[in-house]
N, C-alpha and C positions, 0 to 999 in steps of 0.2 A: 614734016609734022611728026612721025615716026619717033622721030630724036630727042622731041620737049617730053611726049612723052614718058619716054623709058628714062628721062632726066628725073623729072617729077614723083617715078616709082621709086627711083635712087634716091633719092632727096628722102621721102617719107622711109625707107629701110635705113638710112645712115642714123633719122633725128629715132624710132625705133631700138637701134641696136644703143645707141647715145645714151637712150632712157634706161635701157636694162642694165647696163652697164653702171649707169650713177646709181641705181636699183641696189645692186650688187654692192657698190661701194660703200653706201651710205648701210647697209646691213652688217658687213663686215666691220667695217670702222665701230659700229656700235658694240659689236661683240667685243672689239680688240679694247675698246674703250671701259667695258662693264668688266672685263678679266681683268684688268691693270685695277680698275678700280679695288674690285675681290683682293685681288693678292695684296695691293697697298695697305688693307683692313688685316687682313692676315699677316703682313709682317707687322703691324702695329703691334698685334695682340702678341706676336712672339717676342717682341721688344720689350713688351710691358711687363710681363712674364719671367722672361730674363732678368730685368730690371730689380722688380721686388723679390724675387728668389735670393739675386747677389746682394741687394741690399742689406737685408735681413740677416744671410748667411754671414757678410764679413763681417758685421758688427757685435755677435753675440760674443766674442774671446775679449771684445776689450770694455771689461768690463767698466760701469761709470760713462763710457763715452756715450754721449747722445748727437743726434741727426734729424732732421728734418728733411724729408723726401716728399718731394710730390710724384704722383706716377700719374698717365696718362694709357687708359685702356681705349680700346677701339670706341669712336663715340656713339656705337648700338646700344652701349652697357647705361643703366643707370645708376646701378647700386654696385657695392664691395663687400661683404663679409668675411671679416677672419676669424677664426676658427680655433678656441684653445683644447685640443682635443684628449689632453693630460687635469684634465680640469673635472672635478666631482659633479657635473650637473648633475641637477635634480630632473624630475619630469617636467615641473612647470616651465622652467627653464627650456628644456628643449622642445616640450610644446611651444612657446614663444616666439623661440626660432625658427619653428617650421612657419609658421606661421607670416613669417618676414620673409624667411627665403627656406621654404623647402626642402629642396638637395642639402642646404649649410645643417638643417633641422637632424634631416636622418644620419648625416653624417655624425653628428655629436650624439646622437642617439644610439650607432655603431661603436664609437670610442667609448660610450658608458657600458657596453656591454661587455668589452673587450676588459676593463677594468676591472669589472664586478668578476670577471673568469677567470681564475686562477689558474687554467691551463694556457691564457693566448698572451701575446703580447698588449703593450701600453696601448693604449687608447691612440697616442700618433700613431704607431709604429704597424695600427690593425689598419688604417683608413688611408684611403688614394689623395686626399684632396681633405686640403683645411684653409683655401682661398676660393670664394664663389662667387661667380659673378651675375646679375641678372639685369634682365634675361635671360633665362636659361636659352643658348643656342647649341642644334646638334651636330657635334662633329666637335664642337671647345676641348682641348687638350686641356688634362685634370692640373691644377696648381698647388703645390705644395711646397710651401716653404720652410724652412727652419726650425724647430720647436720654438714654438712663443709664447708669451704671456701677455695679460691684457691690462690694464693700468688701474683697471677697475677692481681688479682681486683683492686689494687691503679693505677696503669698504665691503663689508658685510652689509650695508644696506642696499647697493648698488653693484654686489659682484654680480658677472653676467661672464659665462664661456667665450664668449663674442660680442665684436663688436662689430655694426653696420653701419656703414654711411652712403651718403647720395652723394655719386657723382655730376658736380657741377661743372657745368664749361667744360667736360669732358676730362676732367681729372678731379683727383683726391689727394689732399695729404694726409700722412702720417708721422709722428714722432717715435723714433725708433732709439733704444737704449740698452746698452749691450752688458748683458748681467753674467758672462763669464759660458753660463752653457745654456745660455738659450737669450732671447731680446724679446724685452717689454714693449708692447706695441700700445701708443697714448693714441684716440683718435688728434686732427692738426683742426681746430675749427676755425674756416674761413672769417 
């Protein structure tokens, strides 16, 4: 009798150590799971990044050529804002902006300051970032592209320092047009 026993103790300590063990697995596996997830978002967003930087940048020399890009940021983001940070905003104007996005807001509000001082640099050349993304997340590496201009600048009734769109389906287009030392950036409406 002894032996069913100490069998039945065994039995219960094997399906025990069994249980802490899948315990263990299914905990781990979820971390290794939610990191891969993490990083896959984070090289998204360095892709995208990269992306419209090089886009932007190799097309301003030749001048007349145009492009049509779509970029695809991490799909947390819902909006884009670029940013013509060489551009005479007014205050309403950058009130405006804040208003839509914030961070894009002070930024242009930074570049008009830099303008108006005749001791600092351009308006690009004072500011970290003239691409914004929102939501705002923290830890987002600043984007700046190219010097640009915005499509809307001929039109006095309609010029605006930026331009904002909704990222849909998790991308945006843009039409890009390389004017020699900088590219015109036209929103691409779906």
């Amino acid at each position: 009798m002894a032996n069913t026993k100490g069998v039945g103790i065994g039995q219960v300590f094997i399906f025990i150590m069994a249980g802490i063990a899948f315990a263990l697995i299914l905990i781990f596996g979820y971390k290794a799971i939610s990191s891969f997830i993490s990083s896959g978002e984070g090289v998204q967003l360095v892709q995208f990044k990269t992306d419209l930087e090089s886009s932007i940048k190799s097309i301003y020399t030749e001048y007349g050529s145009v492009r049509i890009n779509t970029y695809r940021p991490s799909s947390d983001f819902q909006q884009v804002c670029l940013v013509d940070l060489d551009y005479p905003a007014t205050d309403k104007q950058i009130e405006d902006l804040k208003k839509i996005n914030l961070a894009a807001g002070l930024a242009l509000e930074d570049a008009r300051k830099a303008q108006l001082d005749p001791t600092r640099k351009s308006g690009y050349d004072s500011v970290d970032e003239n691409v914004f993304l929102a939501p705002l997340q923290e830890g987002l590496a600043k984007i700046k592209v190219y010097r640009l201009s915005l499509a809307y600048e001929n039109d006095p009734e309609t010029a605006v320092p930026y331009i904002c769109l909704t990222i849909k389906e998790g991308s945006f287009s843009l039409i890009l047009e390389g004017k020699g030392d900088h590219t015109k950036i036209y929103p691409k409406l779906k």
